[in-house]
Phi, psi and omega in degrees: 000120179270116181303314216274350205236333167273341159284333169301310165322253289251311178301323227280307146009259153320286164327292179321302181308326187294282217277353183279291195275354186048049189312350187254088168331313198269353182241158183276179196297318188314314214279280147014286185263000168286300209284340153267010168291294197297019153280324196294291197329314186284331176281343191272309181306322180270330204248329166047077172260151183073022202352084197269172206273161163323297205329318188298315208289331160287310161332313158296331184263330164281344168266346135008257194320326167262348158309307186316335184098023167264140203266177183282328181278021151278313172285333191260001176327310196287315185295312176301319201309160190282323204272006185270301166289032137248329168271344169319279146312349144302296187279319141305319185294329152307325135310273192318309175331287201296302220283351168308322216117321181309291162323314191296307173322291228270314146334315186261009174270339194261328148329297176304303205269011160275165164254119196274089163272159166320299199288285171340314182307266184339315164281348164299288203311301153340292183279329180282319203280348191268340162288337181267005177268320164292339192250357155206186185228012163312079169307302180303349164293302182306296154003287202290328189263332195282284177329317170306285209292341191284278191336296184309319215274307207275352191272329202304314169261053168107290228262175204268161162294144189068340160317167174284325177304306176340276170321338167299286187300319173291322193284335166295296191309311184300309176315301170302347169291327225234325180264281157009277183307341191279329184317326179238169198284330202253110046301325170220215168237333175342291187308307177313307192288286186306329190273322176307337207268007174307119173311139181311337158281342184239036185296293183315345194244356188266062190255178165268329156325276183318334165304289175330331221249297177295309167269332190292261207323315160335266169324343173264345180248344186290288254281312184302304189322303198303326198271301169340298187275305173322353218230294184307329204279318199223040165309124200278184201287291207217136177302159178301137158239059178240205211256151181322297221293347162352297180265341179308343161310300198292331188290342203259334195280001202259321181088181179326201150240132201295182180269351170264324172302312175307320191265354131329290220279323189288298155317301161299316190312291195305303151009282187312283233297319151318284170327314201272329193251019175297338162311324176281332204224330142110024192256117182335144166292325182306309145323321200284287202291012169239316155352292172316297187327306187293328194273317187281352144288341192274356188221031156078328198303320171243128182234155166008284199305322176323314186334275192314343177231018179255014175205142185291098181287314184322289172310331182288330185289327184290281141023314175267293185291354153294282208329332204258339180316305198302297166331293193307331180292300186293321184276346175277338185071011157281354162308286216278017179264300194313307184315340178269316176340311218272313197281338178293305185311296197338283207293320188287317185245346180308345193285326162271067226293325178309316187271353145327295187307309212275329167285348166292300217275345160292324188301324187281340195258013169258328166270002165281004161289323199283294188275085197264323189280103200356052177058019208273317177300339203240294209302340217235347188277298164346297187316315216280006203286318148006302192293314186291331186285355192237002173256311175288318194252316154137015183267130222259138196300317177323323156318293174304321146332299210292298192286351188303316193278017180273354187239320158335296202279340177302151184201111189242329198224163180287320165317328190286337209217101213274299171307298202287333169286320160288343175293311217271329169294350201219013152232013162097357193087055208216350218263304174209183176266163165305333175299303167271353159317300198287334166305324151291341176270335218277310188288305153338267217300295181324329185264298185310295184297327152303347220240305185302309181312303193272014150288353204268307183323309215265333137325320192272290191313304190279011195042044140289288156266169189299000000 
């Protein structure tokens, strides 16, 4: 029985059904056939049978969408948008990392230069993931290089692979790859993405400051909390007993640093340095970052062929049709249909935001058993809610960001987390068992809801909630 080609029938369904009889009273026929474009679309996007690419599942929904009587610059929004032309060049710069070299470097030099204990290891994994969080925002770059070297790492010292020690040790690489970098705009594609997907009215409030403002202390205390309890989950059988020189081998086979690594290194440092100081010099991140861009082609680092394979073009595409969802929800008048659902949940907990927050983010992590492709679809269904909590209640949309990417980054089962399927495809599974997988995400979520309690004051303080 294929799961995934019957849930898709079953969305695909549902859809047809939505849109021939027009069963939502409350929306006009246009609002009607919007609303079984994203049922078919969500059936293609989530359930991907025959894994097949995003691509397909946008096509249905832009051309829905515009069957339905919706203009293109409405359907068409998410593509144009500053955060798609940020991640774009954000990902080349990420691709320039891997195909250099660069990244491997920079790992296995913070490797070498320790005496390898669980806690160095750990502190190592920690400083490479926040360096390498600055020089691109390539979660998936990180991955690919930190997981392997985590896997070599767990052979190096010794221990069986899927152990507890093991697994300790990979899933801290995974974490640091993956959490750190969320503090900031330029860290990951979280920001670039979620602040596109903001209603148009509170756009002006989606700055990279205020993300920074809001996650870095988040994100610094979940990323200690998450290492902390992951230590208790998977304390190991017996301490490491080896020698500094222990990785120095692997560091030396890399040889000198090329002449593309230096103008990689030289190029993101500025880059980065342009981002963090956009108040002094007023110049946008989108120019910084295509800039960047234009220079590692004028220097040879990315040539022609590169285009086509240094960026998931798929994701991108999947990507322009969330950003265009929220709009596209509000001119169809599934927003405000969505609001009598929305607004009673609203009305009940909003009042309380701390306890608003930690029940938006259990609601969300149930639904990320479904909404498997990160939550980006829920996350974009999601968006117009923004406007009553941050008019009504006073919670800053950025906030709201914040838990998309707290549902985002979860992980109970390997199916659930599109990054943990990439870890597990390219070391064989050999990184951890299932069994401490789900202990890791056990470990995410305990440090993401503590984090929120201990994060609030100082939210409050800064008036993102009441």
């Amino acid at each position: 029985m294929d799961i995934k080609l019957i849930g898709t029938v079953v969305f695909a369904v549902i859809g047809l059904l939505v849109g021939l009889l027009e069963p939502i009273a409350a929306l006009a026929r246009t609002g009607n056939l919007v609303a079984a474009t994203i049922i078919i679309s969500l059936g293609l996007w989530i359930f991907r049978p025959g894994n097949i690419p995003y691509a397909a599942g946008c096509a249905v929904f832009l051309a829905g969408c515009l069957i339905a009587g919706l203009k293109y610059p409405v359907v068409m929004n998410g593509y144009s948008s500053s955060a798609i032309w940020v991640l774009i060049p954000a990902l080349f710069f990420g691709y320039a990392l891997q195909k250099t070299g660069l990244a491997k470097r920079i790992v296995y030099w913070t490797l070498k230069s320790i005496k390898p204990t669980y806690l160095t290891i750990i502190l190592a994994w920690v400083f490479a993931g926040v360096v390498l969080s600055l020089l691109t925002p390539s979660a998936t770059l990180r991955i690919l290089t930190m997981t392997p070297i985590a896997l070599g790492t767990v052979e190096a010292c010794g221990l069986k692979f899927r152990s507890r020690g093991g697994s300790l040790i990979c899933l801290t690489a995974f974490g640091m790859a993956l959490l750190p970098g969320t503090g900031w705009y330029t860290g990951s594609l979280w920001g670039p993405i979620f602040i596109g997907m903001f209603p148009a009215e509170l756009k002006v409030l989606g700055t990279p400051g205020a993300w920074l403002q809001a996650n870095a202390p988040y994100w610094a205390v979940v990323t200690l909390l998450y290492i902390v309890v992951l230590n208790i989950l998977l304390k190991p059988e017996q301490p490491l007993k080896l020698e500094r020189h222990t990785f120095r081998a692997q560091y030396d086979e890399l040889g000198g640093m090329s002449r593309d690594e230096r103008i990689v290194m030289v190029v993101l440092v500025a880059a980065f340095a342009m981002f963090f100081t956009e108040n002094i010099h007023h110049i946008p991140t989108v120019p910084i970052a295509l800039a960047g861009f234009f220079l590692l082609i004028a220097f040879g680092v990315i040539k022609a062929p590169d285009i086509n394979i240094g960026v998931n073009w798929d994701m991108i595409l999947f990507l322009g049709a969330l950003i265009s969802l929220p709009a596209i929800s509000v001119e169809s008048g599934i927003a405000k249909w969505m609001a009598g659902f929305l607004d009673p949940f609203i009305s009940a907990w909003a009042g309380s935001p701390v306890l608003f927050l930690i029940v938006f983010a259990l609601i969300y992590w149930l639904i990320r058993f479904v909404d498997v492709s990160w939550g980006l679809a829920t996350a974009a269904l999601m968006a117009p809610i923004m406007v009553p909590l941050y008019n009504d209640f006073g919670i800053h949309p950025v906030i709201m960001g914040l838990l998309f990417t707290v549902a985002g980054d979860s992980f109970f089962f390997s199916y659930q987390q599109p990054f943990v399927v990439m870890s597990e495809s390219v070391t064989k599974g050999d990184v951890w068992s299932p069994q401490n997988l789900s202990k890791g995400g056990l470990a995410y979520a305990a440090a993401c809801l503590a984090a929120l309690l201990i994060v609030a004051p100082y939210w409050k303080a800064i008036k993102f909630i009441p």
